[in-house]
Kinemage of the C-alpha trace (Angstrom):
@kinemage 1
@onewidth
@group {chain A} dominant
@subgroup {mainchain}
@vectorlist {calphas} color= white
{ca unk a 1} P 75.150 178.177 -60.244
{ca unk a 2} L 72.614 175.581 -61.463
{ca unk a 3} L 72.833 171.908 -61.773
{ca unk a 4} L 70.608 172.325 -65.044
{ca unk a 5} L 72.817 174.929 -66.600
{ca unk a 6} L 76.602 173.750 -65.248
{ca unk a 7} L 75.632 170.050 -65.476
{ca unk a 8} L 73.339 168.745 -67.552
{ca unk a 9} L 73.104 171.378 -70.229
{ca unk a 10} L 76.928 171.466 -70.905
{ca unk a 11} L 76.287 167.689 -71.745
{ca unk a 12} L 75.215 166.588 -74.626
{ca unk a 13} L 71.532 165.851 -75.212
{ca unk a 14} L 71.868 162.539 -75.908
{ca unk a 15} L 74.345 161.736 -72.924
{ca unk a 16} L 72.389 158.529 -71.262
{ca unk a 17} L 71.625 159.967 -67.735
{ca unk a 18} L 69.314 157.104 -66.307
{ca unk a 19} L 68.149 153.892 -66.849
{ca unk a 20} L 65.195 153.044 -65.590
{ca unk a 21} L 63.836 149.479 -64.331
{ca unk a 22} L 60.196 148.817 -62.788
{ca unk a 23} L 58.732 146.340 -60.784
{ca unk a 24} L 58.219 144.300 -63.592
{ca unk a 25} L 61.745 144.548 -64.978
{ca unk a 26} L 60.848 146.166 -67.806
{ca unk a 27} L 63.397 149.308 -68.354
{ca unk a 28} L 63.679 152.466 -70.072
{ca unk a 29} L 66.661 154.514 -71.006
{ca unk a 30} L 66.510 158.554 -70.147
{ca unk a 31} L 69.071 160.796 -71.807
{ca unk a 32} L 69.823 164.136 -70.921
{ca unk a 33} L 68.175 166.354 -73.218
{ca unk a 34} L 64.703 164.431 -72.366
{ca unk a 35} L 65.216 164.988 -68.348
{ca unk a 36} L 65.813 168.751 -69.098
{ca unk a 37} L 62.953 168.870 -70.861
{ca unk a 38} L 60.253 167.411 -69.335
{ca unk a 39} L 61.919 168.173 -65.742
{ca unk a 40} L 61.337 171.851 -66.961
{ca unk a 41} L 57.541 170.832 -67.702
{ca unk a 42} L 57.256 169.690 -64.835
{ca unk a 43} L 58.921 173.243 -62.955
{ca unk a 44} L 56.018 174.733 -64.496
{ca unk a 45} L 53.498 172.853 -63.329
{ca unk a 46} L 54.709 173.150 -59.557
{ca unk a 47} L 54.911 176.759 -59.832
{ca unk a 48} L 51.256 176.674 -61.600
{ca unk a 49} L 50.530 174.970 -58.269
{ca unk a 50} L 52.410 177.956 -56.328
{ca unk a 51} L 55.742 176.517 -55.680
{ca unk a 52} L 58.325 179.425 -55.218
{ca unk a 53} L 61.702 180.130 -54.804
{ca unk a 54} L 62.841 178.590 -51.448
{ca unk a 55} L 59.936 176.619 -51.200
{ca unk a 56} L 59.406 173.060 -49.938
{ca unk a 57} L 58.479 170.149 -52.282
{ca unk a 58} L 58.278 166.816 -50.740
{ca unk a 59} L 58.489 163.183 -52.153
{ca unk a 60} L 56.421 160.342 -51.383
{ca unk a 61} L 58.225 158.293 -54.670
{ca unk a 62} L 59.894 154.844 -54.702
{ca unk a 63} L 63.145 154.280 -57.280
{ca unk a 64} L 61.576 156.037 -60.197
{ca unk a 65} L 61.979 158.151 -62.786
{ca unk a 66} L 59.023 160.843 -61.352
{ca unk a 67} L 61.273 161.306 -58.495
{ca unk a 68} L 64.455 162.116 -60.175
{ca unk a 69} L 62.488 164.586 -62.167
{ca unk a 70} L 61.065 166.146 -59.243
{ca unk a 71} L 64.171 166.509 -57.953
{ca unk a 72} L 65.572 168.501 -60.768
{ca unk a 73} L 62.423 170.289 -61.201
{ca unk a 74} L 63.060 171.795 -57.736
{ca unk a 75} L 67.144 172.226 -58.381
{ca unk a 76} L 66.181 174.180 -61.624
{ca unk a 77} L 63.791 176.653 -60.126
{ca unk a 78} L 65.300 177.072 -56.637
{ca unk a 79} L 62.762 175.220 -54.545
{ca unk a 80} L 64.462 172.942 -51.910
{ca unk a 81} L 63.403 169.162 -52.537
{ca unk a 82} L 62.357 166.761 -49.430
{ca unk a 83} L 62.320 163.467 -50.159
{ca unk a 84} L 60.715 161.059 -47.613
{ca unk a 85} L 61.374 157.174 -47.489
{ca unk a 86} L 58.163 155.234 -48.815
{ca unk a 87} L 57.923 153.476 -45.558
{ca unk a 88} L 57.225 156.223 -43.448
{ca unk a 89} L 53.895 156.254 -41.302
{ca unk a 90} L 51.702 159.412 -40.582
{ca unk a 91} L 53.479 159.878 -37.687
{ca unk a 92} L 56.753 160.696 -39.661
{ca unk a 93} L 55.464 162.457 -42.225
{ca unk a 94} L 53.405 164.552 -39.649
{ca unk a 95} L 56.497 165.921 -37.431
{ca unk a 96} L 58.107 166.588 -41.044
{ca unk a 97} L 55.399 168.752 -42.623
{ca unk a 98} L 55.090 170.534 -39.385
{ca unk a 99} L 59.039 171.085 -39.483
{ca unk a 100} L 59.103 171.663 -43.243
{ca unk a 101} L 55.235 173.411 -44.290
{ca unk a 102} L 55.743 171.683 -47.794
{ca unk a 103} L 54.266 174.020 -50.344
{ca unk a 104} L 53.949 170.486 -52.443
{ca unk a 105} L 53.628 166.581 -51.705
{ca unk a 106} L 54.720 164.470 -55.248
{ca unk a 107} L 53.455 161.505 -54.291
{ca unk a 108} L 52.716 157.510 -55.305
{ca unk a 109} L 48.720 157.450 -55.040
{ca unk a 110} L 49.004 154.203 -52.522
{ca unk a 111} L 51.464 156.203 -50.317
{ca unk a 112} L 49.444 159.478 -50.253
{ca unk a 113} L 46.945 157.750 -47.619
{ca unk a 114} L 49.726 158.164 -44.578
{ca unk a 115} L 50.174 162.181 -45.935
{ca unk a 116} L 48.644 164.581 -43.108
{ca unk a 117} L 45.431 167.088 -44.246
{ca unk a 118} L 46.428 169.909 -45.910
{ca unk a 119} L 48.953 169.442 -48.026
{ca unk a 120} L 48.884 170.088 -51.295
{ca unk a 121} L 49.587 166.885 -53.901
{ca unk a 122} L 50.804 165.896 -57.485
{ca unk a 123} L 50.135 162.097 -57.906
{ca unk a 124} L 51.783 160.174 -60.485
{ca unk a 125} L 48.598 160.491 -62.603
{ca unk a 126} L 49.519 163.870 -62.641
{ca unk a 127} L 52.722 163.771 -63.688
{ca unk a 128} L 52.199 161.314 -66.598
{ca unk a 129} L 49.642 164.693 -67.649
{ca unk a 130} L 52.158 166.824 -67.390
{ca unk a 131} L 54.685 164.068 -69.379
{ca unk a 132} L 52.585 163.577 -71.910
{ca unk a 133} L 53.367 165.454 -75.263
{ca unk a 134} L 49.628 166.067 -76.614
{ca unk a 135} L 48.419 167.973 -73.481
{ca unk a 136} L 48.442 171.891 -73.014
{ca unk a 137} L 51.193 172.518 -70.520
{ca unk a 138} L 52.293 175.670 -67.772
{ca unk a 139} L 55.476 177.797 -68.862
{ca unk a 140} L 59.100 176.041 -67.550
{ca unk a 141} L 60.293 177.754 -64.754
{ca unk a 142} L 63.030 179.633 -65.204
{ca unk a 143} L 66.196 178.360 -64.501
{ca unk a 144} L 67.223 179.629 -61.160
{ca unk a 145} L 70.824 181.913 -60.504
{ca unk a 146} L 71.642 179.996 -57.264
{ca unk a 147} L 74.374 180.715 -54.733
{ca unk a 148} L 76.356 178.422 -52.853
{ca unk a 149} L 74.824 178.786 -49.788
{ca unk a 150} L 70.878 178.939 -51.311
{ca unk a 151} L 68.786 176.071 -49.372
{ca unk a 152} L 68.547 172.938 -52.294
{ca unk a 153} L 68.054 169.720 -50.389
{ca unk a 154} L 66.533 168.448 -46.678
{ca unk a 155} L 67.230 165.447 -45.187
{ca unk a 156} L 66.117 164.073 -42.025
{ca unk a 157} L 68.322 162.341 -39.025
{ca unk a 158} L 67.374 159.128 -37.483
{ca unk a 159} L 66.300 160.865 -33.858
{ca unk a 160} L 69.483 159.855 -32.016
{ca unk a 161} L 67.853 161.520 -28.672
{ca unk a 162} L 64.485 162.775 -29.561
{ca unk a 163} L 62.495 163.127 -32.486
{ca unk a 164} L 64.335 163.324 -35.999
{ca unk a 165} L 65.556 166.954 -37.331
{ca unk a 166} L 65.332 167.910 -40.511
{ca unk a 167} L 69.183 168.788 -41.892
{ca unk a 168} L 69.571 171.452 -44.829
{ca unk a 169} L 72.256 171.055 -47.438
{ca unk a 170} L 72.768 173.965 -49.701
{ca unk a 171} L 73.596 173.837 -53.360
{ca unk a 172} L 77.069 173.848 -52.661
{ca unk a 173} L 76.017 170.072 -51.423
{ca unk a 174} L 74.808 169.183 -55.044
{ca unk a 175} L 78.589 169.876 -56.723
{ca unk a 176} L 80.544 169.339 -53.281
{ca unk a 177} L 79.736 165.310 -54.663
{ca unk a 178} L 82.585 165.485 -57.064
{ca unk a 179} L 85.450 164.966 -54.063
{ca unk a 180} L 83.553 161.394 -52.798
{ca unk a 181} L 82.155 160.875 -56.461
{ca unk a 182} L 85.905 160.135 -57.863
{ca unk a 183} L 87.354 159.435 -54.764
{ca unk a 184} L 85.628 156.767 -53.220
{ca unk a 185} L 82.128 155.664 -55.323
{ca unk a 186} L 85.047 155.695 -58.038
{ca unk a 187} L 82.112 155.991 -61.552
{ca unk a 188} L 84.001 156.842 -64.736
{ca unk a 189} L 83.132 158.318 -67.986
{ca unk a 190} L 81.155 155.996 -69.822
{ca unk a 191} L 80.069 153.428 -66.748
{ca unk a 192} L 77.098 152.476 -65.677
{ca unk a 193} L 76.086 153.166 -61.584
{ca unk a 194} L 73.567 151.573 -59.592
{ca unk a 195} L 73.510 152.734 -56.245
{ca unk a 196} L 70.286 150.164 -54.745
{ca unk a 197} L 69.184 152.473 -51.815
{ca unk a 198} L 66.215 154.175 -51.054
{ca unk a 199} L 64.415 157.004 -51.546
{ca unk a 200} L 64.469 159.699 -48.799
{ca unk a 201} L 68.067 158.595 -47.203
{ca unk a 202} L 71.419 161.062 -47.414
{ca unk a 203} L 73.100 158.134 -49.757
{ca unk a 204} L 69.838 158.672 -52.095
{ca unk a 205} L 70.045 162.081 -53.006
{ca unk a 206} L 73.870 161.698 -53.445
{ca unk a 207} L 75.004 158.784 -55.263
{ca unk a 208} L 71.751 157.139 -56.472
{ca unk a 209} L 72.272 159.918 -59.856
{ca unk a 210} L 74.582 162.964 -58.172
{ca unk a 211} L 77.665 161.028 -58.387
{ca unk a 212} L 77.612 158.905 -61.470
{ca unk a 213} L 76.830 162.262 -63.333
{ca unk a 214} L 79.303 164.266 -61.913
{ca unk a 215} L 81.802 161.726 -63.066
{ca unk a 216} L 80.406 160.865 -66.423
{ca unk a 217} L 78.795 158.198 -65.663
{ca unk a 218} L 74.811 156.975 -65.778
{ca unk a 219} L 73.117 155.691 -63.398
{ca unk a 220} L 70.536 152.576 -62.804
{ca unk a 221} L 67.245 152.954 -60.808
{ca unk a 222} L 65.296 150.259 -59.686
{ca unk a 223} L 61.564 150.649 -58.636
{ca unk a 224} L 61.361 146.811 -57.175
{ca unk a 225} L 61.912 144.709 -54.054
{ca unk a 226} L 64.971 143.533 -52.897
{ca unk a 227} L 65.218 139.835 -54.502
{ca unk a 228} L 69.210 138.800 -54.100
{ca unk a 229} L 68.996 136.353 -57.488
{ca unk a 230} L 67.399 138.969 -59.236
{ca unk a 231} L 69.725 141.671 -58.061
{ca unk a 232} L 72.853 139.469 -59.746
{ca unk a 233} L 71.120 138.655 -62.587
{ca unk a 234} L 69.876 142.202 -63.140
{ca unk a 235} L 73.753 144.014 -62.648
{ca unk a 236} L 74.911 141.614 -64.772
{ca unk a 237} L 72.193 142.168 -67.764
{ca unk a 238} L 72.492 145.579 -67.574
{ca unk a 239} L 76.330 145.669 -67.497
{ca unk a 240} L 77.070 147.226 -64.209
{ca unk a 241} L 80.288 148.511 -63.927
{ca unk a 242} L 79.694 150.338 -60.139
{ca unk a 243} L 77.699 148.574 -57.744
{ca unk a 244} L 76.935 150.673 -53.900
{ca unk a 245} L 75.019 148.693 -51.765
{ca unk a 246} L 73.945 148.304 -47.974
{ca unk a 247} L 75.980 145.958 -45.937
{ca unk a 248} L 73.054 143.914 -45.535
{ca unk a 249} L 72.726 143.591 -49.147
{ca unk a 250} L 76.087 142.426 -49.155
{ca unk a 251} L 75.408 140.009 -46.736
{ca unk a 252} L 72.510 138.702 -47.885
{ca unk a 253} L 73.750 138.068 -51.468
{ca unk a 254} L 76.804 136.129 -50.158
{ca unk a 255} L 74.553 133.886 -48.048
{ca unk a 256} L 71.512 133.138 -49.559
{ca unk a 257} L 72.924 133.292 -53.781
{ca unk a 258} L 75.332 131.210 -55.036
{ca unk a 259} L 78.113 134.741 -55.690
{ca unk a 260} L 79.339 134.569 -59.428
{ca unk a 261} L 82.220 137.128 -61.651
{ca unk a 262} L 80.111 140.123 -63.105
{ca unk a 263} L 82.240 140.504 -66.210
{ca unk a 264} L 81.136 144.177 -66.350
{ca unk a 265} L 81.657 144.975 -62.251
{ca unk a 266} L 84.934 147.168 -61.632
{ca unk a 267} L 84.061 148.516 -58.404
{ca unk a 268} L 82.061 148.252 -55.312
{ca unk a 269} L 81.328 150.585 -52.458
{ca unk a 270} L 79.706 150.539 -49.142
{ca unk a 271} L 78.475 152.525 -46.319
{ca unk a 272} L 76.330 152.361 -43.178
{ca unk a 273} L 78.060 150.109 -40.877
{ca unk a 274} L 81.025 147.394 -41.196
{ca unk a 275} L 81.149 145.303 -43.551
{ca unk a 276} L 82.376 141.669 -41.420
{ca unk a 277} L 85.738 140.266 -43.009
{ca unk a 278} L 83.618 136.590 -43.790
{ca unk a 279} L 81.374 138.652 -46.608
{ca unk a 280} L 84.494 140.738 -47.914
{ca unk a 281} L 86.347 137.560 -48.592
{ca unk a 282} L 83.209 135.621 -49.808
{ca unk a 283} L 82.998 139.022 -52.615
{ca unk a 284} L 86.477 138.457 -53.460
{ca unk a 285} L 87.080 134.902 -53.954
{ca unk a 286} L 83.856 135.193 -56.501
{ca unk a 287} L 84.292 138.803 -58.239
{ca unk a 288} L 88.053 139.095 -57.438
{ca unk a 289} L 86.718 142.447 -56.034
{ca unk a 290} L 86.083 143.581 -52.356
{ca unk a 291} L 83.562 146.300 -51.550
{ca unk a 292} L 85.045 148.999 -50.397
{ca unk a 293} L 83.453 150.651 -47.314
{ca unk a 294} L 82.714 154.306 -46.689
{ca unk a 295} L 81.931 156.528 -43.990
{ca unk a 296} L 79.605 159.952 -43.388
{ca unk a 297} L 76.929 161.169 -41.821
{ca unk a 298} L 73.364 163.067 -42.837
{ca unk a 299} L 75.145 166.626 -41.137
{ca unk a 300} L 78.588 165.879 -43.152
{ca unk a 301} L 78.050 164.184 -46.169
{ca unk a 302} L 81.270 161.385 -47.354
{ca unk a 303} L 83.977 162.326 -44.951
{ca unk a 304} L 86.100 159.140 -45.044
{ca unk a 305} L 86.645 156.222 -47.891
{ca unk a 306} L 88.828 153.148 -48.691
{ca unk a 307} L 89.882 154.934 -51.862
{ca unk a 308} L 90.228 154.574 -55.477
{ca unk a 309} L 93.210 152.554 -56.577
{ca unk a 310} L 94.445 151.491 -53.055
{ca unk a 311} L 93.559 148.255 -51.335
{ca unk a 312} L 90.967 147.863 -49.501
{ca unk a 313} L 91.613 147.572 -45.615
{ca unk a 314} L 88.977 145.021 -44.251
{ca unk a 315} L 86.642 145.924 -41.582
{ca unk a 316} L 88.088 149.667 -42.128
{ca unk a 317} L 86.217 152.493 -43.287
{ca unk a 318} L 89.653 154.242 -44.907
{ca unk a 319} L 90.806 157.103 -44.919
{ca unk a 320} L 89.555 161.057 -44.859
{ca unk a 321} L 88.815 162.092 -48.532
{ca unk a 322} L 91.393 164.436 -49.844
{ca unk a 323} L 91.239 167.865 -48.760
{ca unk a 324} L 89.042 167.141 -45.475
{ca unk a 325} L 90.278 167.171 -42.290
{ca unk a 326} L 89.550 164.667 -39.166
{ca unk a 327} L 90.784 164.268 -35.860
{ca unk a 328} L 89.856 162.269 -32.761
{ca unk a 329} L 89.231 163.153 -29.650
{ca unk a 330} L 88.719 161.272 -26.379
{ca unk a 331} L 87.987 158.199 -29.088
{ca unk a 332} L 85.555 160.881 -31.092
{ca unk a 333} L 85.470 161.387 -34.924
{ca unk a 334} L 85.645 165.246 -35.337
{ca unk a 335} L 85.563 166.627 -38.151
{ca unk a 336} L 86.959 170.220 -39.228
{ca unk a 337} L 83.399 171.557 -41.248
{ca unk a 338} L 85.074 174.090 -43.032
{ca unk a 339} L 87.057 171.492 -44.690
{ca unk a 340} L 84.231 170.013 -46.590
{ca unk a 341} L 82.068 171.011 -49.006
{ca unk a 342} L 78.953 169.026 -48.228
{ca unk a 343} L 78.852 169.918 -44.533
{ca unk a 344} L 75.466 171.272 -43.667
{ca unk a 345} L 74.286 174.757 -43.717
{ca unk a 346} L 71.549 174.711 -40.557
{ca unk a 347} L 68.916 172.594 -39.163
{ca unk a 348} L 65.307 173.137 -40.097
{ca unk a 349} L 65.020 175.067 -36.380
{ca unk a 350} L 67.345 177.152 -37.782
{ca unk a 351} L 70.203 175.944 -34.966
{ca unk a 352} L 73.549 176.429 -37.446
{ca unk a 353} L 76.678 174.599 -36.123
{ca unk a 354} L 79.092 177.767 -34.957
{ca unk a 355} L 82.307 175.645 -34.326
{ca unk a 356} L 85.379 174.421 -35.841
{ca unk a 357} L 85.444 170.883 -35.174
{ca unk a 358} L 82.455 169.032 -35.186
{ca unk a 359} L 81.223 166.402 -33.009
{ca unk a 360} L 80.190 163.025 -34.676
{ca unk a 361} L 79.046 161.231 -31.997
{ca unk a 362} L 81.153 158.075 -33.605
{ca unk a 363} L 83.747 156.414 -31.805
{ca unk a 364} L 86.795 154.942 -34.092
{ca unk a 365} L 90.407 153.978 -33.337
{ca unk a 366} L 93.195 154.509 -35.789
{ca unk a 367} L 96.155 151.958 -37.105
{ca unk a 368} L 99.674 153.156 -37.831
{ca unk a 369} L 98.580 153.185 -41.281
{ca unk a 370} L 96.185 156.037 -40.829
{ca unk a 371} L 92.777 154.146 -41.234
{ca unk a 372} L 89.884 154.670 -38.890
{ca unk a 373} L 87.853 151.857 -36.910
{ca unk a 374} L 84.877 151.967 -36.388
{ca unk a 375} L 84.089 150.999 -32.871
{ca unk a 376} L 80.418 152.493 -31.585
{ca unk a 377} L 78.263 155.219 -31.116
{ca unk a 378} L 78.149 157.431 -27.971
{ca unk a 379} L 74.780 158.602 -28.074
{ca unk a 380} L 72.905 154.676 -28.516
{ca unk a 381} L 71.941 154.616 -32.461
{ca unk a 382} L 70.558 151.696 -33.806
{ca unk a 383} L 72.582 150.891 -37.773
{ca unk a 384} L 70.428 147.938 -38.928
{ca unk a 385} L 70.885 147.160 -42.651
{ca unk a 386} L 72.226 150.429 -42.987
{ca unk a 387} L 69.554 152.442 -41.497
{ca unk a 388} L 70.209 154.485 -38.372
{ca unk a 389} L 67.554 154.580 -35.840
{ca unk a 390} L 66.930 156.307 -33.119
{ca unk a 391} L 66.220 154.522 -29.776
{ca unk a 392} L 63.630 157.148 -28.512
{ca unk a 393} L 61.360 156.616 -31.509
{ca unk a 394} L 61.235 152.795 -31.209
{ca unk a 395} L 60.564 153.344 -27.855
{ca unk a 396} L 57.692 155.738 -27.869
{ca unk a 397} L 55.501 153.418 -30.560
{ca unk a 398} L 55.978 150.924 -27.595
{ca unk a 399} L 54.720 152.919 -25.191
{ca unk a 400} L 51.345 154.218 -27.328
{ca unk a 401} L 50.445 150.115 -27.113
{ca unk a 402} L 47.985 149.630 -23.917
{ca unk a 403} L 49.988 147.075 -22.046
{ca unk a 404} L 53.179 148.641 -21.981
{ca unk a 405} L 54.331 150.217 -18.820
{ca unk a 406} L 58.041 150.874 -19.752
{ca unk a 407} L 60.195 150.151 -22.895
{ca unk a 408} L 64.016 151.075 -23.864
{ca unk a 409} L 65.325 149.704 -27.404
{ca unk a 410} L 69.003 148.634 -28.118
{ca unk a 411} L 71.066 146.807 -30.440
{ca unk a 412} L 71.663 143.459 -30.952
{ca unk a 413} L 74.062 141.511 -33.233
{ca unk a 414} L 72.771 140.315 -36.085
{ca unk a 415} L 74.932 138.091 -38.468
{ca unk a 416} L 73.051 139.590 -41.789
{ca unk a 417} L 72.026 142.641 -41.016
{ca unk a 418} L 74.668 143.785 -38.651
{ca unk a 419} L 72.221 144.711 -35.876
{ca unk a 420} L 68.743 144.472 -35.387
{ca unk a 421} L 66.071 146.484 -33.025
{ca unk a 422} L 65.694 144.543 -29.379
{ca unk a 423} L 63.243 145.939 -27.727
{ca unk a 424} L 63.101 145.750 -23.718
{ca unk a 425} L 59.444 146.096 -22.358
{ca unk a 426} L 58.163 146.129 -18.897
{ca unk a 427} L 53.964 145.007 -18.484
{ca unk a 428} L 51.427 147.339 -17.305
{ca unk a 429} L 50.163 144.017 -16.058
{ca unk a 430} L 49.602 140.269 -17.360
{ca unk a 431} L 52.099 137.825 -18.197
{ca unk a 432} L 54.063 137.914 -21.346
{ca unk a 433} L 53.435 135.373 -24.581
{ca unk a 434} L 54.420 134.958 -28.340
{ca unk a 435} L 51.184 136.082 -28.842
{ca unk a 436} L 51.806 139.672 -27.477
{ca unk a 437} L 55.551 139.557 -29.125
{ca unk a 438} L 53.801 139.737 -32.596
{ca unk a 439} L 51.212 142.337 -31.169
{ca unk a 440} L 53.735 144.629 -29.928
{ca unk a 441} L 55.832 144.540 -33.643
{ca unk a 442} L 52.922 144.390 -35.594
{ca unk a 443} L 51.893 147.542 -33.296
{ca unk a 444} L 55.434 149.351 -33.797
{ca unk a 445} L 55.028 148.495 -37.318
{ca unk a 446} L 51.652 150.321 -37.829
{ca unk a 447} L 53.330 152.854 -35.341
{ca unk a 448} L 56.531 154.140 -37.440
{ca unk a 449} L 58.582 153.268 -40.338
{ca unk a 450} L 58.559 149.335 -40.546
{ca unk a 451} L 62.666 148.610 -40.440
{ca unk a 452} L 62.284 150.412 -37.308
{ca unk a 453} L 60.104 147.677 -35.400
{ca unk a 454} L 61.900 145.341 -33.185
{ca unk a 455} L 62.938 141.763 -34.635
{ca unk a 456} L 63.126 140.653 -30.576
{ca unk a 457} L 60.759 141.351 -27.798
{ca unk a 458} L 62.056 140.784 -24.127
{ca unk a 459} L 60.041 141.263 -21.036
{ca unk a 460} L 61.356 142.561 -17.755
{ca unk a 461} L 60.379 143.772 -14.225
{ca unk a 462} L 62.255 146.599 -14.258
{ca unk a 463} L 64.074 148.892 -16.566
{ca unk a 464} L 67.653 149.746 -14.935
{ca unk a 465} L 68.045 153.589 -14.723
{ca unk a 466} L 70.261 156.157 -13.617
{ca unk a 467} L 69.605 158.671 -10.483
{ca unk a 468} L 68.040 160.925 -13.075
{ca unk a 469} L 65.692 158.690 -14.795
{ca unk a 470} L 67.350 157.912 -17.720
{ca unk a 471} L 67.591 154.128 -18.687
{ca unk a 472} L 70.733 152.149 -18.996
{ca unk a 473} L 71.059 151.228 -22.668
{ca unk a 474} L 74.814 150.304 -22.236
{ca unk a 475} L 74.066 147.972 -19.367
{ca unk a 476} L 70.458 146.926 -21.801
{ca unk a 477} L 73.044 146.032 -24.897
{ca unk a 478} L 75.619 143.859 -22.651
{ca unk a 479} L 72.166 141.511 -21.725
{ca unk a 480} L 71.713 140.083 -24.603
């Protein structure tokens, strides 16, 4: 199997794949035939550069169209593609080249400073070469014969309890889309998709281009800010028929934008966290439409959905997609991984999951209807505007700051972006101030990835901590 060959070639050339928008708002419109030809181009120049089979390419690329085509370059010659979220620090990208040895960084030349020594780079400089028509160019690639189980795609966890592990999807990942594609982001033949998050995230790789496709759709990419009057006023120009946003998105738009009909908007989707029943309703008394949330995880991929066709069940995320298989478990999500076809193959360590069932760490309850709750997490992530973060990371960028002693970070509530970072912080010495409030984020900032920094800074004496050590987070959250 290949995604060039099965996919895009069986399409017709000038099927509209992508249309692009920059910073500027100026946009472009990509059809088939032109992304299987210059993503070839651009297969040969990564294998000029000594990309292989099985190789690692990584991305250092906003919402653009360079990034899509490095994706399918790597898809059409077997390499397995890494994209990285643009806000990542050195420190991230450090503990993922050492887990990954990249044979290839594709990267935006004001992102390329945080890249460790060593690794090899295309900029986008480089790409336009290879894009443009007039210049000599390296021999396509070959397209690839790829089994199901062949490495395509790695995506890293938050770091629920230590650092964050890289997670490999294999091409059965790339067509196991279809199921959630019709079921739940719910594109048709014909539509227009814009899926708003970014780069580097599970969602990204999967419904940003994957899922419109698969379901005959194209899809919208956006290489600009989030600006919630220009994100209405752009879906509505461009005659958006499938909108899949953040929560916070959500939020934001019904709070801070006066919410108006999109005449072209059928359907909208969400995942991440709960969407609260006040921004549901404000959605449907303006569009007549409610988003309709979504559930899955890095490991799984989509694994439950309010569905296409039925009502949506407010502050529910629905129902297991057809054909996969859930159960709960002392107030666990399990899921059965042979059930579904984007479950993941191994981790980059090479652990592989041996069970039946497997653990997802998320409590939910379940109404006599059959639709899950979701209630918490068992293991202390952090979902803020849709991003999962790990406790321990936040935590040791704390820590690296001089006057820091001790530091745990939990959740607190948030009324737009469901939950925010708090961090807890115990002095070395000194008395706290606002002054060292702004240090310590600006510090966590510089640290890690920026949406990771705490949004509140408390100081205590003491940490509270079990026999063993370990700090009370539970007893941390019910403080605030």
């Amino acid at each position: 199997m290949n995604i060039i060959d099965d996919l895009m070639e069986r399409s017709p050339a000038s099927r509209l794949g992508i249309v692009e928008v920059d910073a500027e708002a100026r946009g472009r419109r990509w059809h088939f035939g032109e992304m299987v030809a210059t993503s070839a181009g651009l297969s040969g120049a990564f294998a000029a550069r000594g990309v292989k089979r099985g190789d690692v390419v990584m991305t250092l690329v906003g919402n653009r169209i360079e990034w899509v085509l490095t994706l399918l370059a790597c898809w059409r010659m077997g390499a397995v593609a890494l994209p990285c979220n643009t806000q990542l620090r050195r420190k991230d990208l450090e503990l993922r080249v050492a887990a990954s040895n990249p044979a290839l960084c594709v990267g935006e030349e004001r992102l390329l400073g945080e890249l460790p020594d060593g690794v090899p780079v295309m900029t986008m400089a480089d790409i336009a070469y290879v894009l443009d028509e007039d210049q000599p160019h390296e021999t396509p690639a070959a397209v690839a014969d790829m089994a199901a189980e062949d490495p395509a795609l790695i995506v890293f966890t938050s770091g629920t309890t230590g650092d964050p592990r890289g997670v490999v999807h294999a091409y059965r990942y790339l067509f196991g889309q279809q199921v959630q594609a019709e079921h739940w982001f719910g594109s048709r033949r014909g539509d227009l998709a814009w899926c708003t998050t970014a780069t580097g995230w599970s969602k990204s790789a999967r419904n940003v281009f994957l899922a419109p496709w698969l379901t005959g759709a194209a899809a919208v990419i956006h290489d600009g800010r989030f600006d919630p009057e220009e994100r209405l006023d752009l879906a509505e120009a461009l005659g958006v028929n499938v909108l899949c946003q953040a929560p916070t998105e959500y939020r934001m738009l019904a709070r801070r934008t006066a919410l108006r009909p999109l005449p072209a908007l059928r359907r909208m989707v969400s995942a991440g966290e709960p969407l609260d029943p006040e921004t549901i309703a404000a959605w449907q008394a303006a569009t007549g439409l409610e988003p309709a949330d979504g559930y899955g995880q890095t490991e799984t991929g989509q694994v439950t959905a309010n569905l296409v066709g039925e009502a949506v069940k407010p502050g529910s995320m629905g129902v297991p997609l057809p054909g996969i298989e859930v159960r709960i478990e002392d107030g666990e999500l399990q899921l059965r991984a042979a059930s579904s076809p984007t479950f993941f193959s191994r981790y980059l360590d090479d652990e592989r999951f041996e069970g039946e069932w497997w653990p997802t760490g998320d409590l939910v309850t379940k109404d006599d209807e059959g639709f899950l709750f979701f209630d918490g997490r068992n293991d202390d992530i952090i979902s803020s505007s849709g991003y999962r973060i790990g406790p321990t990371e936040v935590e040791a960028a704390l820590l690296s700051h001089p006057a820091v002693a001790d530091a745990a970070a939990v959740a607190a509530p948030d009324p737009e972006r469901g939950s925010v970072v708090r961090a807890i912080v115990v002095l070395r010495d000194g008395e706290p101030s606002a002054e060292l409030v702004q240090e310590l984020k600006d510090h966590c900032r510089a640290q890690t990835a920026p949406y990771k920094a705490p949004r509140i800074v408390d100081f205590v004496d003491e940490l509270p901590k079990t026999t063993s050590g370990k700090v009370k987070r539970a007893q941390l959250r019910k403080s605030v």
